[in-house]
N, C-alpha and C positions, 0 to 999 in steps of 0.2 A: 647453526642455531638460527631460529626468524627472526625478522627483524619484527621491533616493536611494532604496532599498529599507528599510525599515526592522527588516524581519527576517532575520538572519544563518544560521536553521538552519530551512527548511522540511518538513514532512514530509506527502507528500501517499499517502493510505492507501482502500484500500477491496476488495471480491472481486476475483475472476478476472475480466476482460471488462468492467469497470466503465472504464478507460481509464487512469491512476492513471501508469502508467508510460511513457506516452505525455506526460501534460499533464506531468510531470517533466520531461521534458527540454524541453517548450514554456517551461516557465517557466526552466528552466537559461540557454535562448537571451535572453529575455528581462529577467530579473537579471542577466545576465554571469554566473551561477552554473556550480560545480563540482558534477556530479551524484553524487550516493551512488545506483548503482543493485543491485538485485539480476541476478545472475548468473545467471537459472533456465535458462538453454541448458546450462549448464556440469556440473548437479547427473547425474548418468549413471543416477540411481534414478529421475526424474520420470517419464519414458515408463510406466516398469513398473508407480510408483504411480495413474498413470491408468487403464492395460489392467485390472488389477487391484490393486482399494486395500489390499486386504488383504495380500496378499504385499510389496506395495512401501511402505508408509505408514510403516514404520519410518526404514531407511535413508534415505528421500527426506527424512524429518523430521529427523535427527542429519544428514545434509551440511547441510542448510539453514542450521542453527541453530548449526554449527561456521564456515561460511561468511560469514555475517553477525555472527558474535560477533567474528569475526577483521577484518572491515570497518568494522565500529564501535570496534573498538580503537583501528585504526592511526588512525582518524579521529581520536580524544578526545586520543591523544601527536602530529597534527598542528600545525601552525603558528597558537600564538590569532590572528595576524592576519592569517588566511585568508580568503580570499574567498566570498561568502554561496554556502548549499551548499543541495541540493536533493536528498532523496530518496523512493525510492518504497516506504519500507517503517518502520516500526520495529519492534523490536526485539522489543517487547511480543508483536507479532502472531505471532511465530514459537512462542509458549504457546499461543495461540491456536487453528491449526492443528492442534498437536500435540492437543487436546484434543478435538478434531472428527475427525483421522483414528485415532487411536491406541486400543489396548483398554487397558484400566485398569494390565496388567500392565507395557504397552510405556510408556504414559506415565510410570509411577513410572521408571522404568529413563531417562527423558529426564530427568524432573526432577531427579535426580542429576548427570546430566551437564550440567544446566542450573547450579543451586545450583554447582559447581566451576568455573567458567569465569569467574564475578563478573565480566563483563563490565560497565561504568559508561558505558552509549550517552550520549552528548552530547544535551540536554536540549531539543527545538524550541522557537523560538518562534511557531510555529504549526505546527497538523495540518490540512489539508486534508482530510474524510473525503466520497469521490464513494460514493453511493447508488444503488442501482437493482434495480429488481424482479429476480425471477431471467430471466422470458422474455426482458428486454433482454441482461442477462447472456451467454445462450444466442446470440441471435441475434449479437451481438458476435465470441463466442468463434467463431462459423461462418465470418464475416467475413473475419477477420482471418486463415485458415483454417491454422493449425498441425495437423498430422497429428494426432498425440498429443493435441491438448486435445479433439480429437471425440468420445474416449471419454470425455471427462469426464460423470458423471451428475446428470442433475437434483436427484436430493433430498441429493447433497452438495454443490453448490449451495445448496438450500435451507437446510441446516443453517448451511453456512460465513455465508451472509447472517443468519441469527439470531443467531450468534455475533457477528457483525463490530456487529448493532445492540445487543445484549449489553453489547458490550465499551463502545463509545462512551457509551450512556445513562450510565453511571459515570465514564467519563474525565474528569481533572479533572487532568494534571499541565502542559495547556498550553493555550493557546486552541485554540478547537475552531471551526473552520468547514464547516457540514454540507450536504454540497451534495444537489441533486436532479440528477443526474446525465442523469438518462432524459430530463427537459426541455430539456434544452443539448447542443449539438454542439462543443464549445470545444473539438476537434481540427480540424474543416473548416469552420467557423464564426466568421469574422475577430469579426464583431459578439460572439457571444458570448463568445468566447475574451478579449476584452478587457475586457467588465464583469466577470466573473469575474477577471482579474487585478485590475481595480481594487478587488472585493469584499478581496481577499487581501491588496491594497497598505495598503486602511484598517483589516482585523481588528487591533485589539490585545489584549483580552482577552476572558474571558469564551466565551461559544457563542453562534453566530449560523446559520439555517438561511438558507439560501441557493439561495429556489427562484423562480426566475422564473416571471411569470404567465403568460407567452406559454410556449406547446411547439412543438415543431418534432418530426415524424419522423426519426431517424438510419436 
């Protein structure tokens, strides 16, 4: 029989095309988990911010950020003895973005509307964060072939990936588990997909990288 799960609130974070939102719902099936996911089909700015970032990078940043503050609410006044929950973003990374698509003028104008909203995200016990160079990124993103993300451009890409390592080198409000993503196939990959669950089943504190010495092509 499994053992229980011992973490109640996971957060599994990382770029575009890194997989993130996929191994969520692998591990939702797997926990018996209730998934927190993002909604990015629903935002009606995204397309625009991808054709062109500069005309769309506003809007697509305040739906985002009004969207997931509104999903993280109703979470934090749900039921304490909810069943362990699984999402594919926090809360954090939505400043994040904003900081990477936005001109200095557009971001002062977020973080007003950011600071008002006092949102209070419910706290993980663990972050899952998937890594990977931008060409895996790229190749991913082609993959998996959504219209709109083919315009996505390489060097914001690149930046978003500095930032996403940025952010994490600092992180310190929950255990941090950092994976090497480009080496594991733990979507079509039974073997991998379950040492990595078990990497996530034993983290409890602290940071731990988590890069397997064997690689595999995806």
């Amino acid at each position: 029989m499994a053992s229980e799960p011992t973490h109640k609130y996971i957060v599994v974070e990382g770029p575009i095309g890194v997989g993130k939102t996929s191994l969520a719902k692998r591990l939702c099936a797997s926990l018996s988990a209730q998934g927190v996911l993002e909604q990015a089909m629903e935002n009606p700015f995204l397309e625009r911010f991808y054709k062109n970032p500069r005309a769309g990078a506003l809007p697509t940043q305040l739906y985002f950020l009004l969207q997931r503050s509104q999903q993280l609410a109703e979470l934090k006044q749900a039921d304490l003895f909810a069943p362990v929950r699984v999402a594919d973003y926090l809360l954090e990374k939505d400043r994040l973005f904003a900081r990477v698509t936005l001109d200095d003028a557009e971001y002062a104008l977020y973080e007003q509307l950011y600071s008002k909203l006092e949102v209070q995200a419910p706290k993980p016990d663990l972050v899952v964060y998937l890594q990977a160079p931008v060409d895996v990124l790229l190749e991913r993103i082609a993959k998996r072939g959504v219209d709109y993300e083919q315009y996505i451009d390489r060097q914001y890409l690149e930046r978003l990936n500095e930032a996403y390592a940025k952010f994490f080198h600092e992180f310190d409000a929950a255990p941090l588990l950092i994976v090497n993503a480009a080496s594991i196939d733990p979507l079509s990959n039974q073997r991998d997909y379950e040492e990595l669950l078990a990497a996530i089943r034993r983290m409890s504190r602290g940071r731990l990288y988590y890069n397997p010495l064997r690689s595999r092509a995806i």
